[in-house]
N, C-alpha and C positions, 0 to 999 in steps of 0.2 A: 162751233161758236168761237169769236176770235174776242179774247178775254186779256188779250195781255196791253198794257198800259203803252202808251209810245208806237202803237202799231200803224197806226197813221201820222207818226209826227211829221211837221211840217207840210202836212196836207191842207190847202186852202180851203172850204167848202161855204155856200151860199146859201141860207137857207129861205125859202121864199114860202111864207104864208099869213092869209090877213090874220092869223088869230096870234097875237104876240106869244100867247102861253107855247103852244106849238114851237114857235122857231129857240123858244127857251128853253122846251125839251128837247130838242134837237140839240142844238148846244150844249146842254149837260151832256146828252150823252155822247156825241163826239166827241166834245174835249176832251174827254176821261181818256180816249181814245191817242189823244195827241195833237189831234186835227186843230187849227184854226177855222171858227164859224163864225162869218157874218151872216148877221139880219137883216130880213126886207120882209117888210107887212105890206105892201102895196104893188101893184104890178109897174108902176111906173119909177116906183125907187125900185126896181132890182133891175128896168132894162139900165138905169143911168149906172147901176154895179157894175152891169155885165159890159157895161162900152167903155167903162174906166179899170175894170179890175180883173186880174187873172186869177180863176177857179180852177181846183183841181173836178169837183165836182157839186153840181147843183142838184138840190134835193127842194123840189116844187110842187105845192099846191095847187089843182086844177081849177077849183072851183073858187075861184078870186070873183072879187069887181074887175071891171076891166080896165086894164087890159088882162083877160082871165091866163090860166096855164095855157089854154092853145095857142093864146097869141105868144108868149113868150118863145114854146116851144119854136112857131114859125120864124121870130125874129132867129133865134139861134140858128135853122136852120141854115139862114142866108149871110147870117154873120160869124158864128162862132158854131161848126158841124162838127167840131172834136169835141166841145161839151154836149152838144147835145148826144154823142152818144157816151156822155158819165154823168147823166142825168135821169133820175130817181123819181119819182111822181108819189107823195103821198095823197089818199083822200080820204075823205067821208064818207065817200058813195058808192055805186056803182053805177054808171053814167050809162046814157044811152049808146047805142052800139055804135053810133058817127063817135062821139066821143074815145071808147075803149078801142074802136076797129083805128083811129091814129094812133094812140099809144103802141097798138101790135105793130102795126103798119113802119113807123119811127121806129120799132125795137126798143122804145122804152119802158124801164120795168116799173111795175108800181105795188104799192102797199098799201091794204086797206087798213084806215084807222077803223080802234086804234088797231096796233102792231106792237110785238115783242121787241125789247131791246134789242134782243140777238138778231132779230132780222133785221131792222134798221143799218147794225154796224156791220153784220154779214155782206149784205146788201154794197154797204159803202165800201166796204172793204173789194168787194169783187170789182166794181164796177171802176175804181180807182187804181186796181192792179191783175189786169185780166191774163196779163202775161204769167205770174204766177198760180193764177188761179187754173189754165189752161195744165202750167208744165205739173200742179198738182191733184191733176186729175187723170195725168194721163200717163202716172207713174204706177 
């Protein structure tokens, strides 16, 4: 578990979910972290983020109004493919298999809520510095 304060500083991250408490825990607990988190409760204010603002990593809800998590994930595809792969999926649920079979498919990892702290930042942690994560795994 990655416990130390500043580990992510000056990390941007985006956090995209309709339920405000959510991207407010998410914020706590990154920022503790160092990270800078914005919010978006809606799928239409995070793609106007995503076409205005550079992310180190987006951490998204799939199961939105729409435009839901798959549409976002496809806008990234064709727009922005270095986020979408430091892009984190939380959910609720366990979706039907078209659903979960994109996430394997995209190689996006996901977390079912709720979820531990430590996987949340573990999570953000890897996905935002995979080069270290590689050289320390393979020491």
């Amino acid at each position: 578990m990655l416990t130390q304060t500043n580990v992510m500083k000056g990390l941007k991250i985006l956090a995209v979910d309709d339920y405000p408490e959510m991207t407010s825990l998410v914020d706590d607990i990154l920022s503790d972290t160092g990270a800078s988190v914005v919010a978006a409760n809606t799928g239409p204010d995070a793609i106007r983020l995503l076409m205005s603002t550079r992310f180190d990593l987006l951490i998204l809800d799939v199961g939105m109004p729409q435009p839901d998590g798959l549409k976002i994930l496809e806008f990234l595809k064709t727009t922005n493919p270095g986020l979408l792969r430091r892009t984190l999926v939380l959910t609720g649920m366990q979706y039907h298999n078209k659903t979960m079979g994109t996430l394997v498919r995209l190689g996006i990892p996901f977390l079912l809520k709720p979820f531990r702290i430590e996987e949340l930042v573990d999570e953000a942690w890897r996905l935002t510095h995979p080069r270290a994560l590689y050289e320390r795994t393979c020491k």
